[in-house]
Residue, then its C-alpha position, 0 to 999 in steps of 0.5 A: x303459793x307465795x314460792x310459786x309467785x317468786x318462781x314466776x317472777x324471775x322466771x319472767x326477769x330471766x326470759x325478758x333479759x334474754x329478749x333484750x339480750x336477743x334484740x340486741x343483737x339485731x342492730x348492726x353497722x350498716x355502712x362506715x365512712x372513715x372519711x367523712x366519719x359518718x357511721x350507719x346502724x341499722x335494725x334487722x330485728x323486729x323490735x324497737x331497740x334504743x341505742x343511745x347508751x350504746x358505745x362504738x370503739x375505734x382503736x381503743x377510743x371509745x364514745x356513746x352514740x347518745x354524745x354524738x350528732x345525729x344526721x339521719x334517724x332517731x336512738x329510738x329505732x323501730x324495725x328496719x329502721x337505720x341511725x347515721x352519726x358522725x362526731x367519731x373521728x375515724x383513722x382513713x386508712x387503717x382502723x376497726x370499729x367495735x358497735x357495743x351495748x355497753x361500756x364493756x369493751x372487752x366483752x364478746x357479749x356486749x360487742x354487737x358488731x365489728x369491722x376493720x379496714x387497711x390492716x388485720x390485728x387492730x384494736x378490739x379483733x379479739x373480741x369480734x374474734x371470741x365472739x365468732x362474728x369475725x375472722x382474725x386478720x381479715x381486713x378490707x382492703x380498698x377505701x372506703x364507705x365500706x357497706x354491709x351487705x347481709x342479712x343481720x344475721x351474716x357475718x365477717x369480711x365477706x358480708x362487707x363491701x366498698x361503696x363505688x358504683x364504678x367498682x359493681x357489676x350489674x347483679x342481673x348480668x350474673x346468673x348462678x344456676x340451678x340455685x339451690x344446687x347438689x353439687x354443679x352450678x352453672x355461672x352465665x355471663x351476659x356482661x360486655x367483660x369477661x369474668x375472670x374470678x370468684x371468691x366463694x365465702x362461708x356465712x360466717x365471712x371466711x373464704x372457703x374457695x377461691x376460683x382464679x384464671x377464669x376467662x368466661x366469656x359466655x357460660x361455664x360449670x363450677x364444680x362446689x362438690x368440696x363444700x358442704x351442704x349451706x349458704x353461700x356468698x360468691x363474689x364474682x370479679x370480671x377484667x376491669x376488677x369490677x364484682x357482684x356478690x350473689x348468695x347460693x344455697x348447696x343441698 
């Protein structure tokens, strides 16, 4: 009796560690503005998870979220709920910044999330890199805020975007269909600008295809047969370098 109760109990020990585990990897950077140095997580997860003993990393500087200003939110966060701080300087035009559970910073299980703009190589790459949540020398290229655009379970360059309304095409303009598809999808145009290119991403961020000199005025048929069965992001691109991101699922 008394072996079956200590069997039980770390049995029990383990499977909490391994939900807590789990749960953490639900929260994510949501949005980044090196700018301003504001930063925005949030919680796909479906339980609460509290972040202040949390740390972000950026170019080997290191801070725990419980030390820094709390502008939006609460450490306390519920599902779907989202935290903004500021208080952590970023570098504008070059830098990564690392999201982790603890003070660990080389450690692919304690980083959470990753995220690098202006230039590949820098600061904690490696790890998001050993940890499959990034590309190595992918990088964002644009200015900032920088978005997040997945579901929390996506990864890599290819889930981030650029925050500028000027820079979106509107995502109702471009249609994608049949979707899911085989092999063949259609791309209609109801846009006033031709499209002009298409970037076709994996989910784990890594471009797979790439669709240049396009001239689509009206509708046209791609040909996906070179890739394999999965989910999709296609960053559709027109003439005035404006994009829209839609997901497609191929059979």
């Amino acid at each position: 009796m008394k072996k079956h109760y200590v069997f039980t109990m770390i049995l029990g020990l383990f499977l909490m560690l391994n939900a807590q585990n789990a749960q953490a990897q639900n929260i994510r950077l949501l949005e980044v503005n090196p700018a301003t140095d504001e930063i925005t997580l949030k919680n796909f997860g479906s339980s609460a998870q509290n972040v202040g003993s949390w740390w972000v990393c950026s170019l080997f500087v290191y801070q725990q979220i419980s030390n820094l200003n709390i502008t939006n939110g609460n450490m306390m966060m519920m599902p779907n709920d989202e935290i903004t701080f500021t208080g952590f300087s970023l570098n504008d035009s070059s830098s990564d910044l690392g999201l982790y559970n603890n003070n660990s910073f080389g450690s692919s299980t304690a980083m959470q999330d990753f995220v690098q703009w202006g230039a590949g190589g820098q600061g904690r790459e490696n790890v998001a890199v050993a940890k499959g949540i990034w590309s190595a020398g992918d990088f964002l290229s644009s200015a900032g805020p920088f978005a997040y655009q997945g579901d929390g379970t996506e990864n890599g360059l290819g889930f981030w975007t650029t925050l500028s309304l000027d820079e979106f095409l509107d995502a109702s303009q471009i249609v994608l269909y049949p979707n899911p598809t085989q092999s063949i999808i259609t791309l209609e145009n109801l846009s006033q600008h031709d499209i002009t290119g298409i970037e076709v991403f994996d989910t784990f961020g890594r471009k797979v295809n790439t669709f240049n000199n396009l001239d689509i005025v009206d509708k046209t048929q791609l040909d996906l047969s070179a890739l394999t069965s999965g989910m999709y992001l296609f960053k559709v691109f027109d003439d005035a370098n404006r994009f829209v991101t839609q997901k497609v699922i191929i059979k």
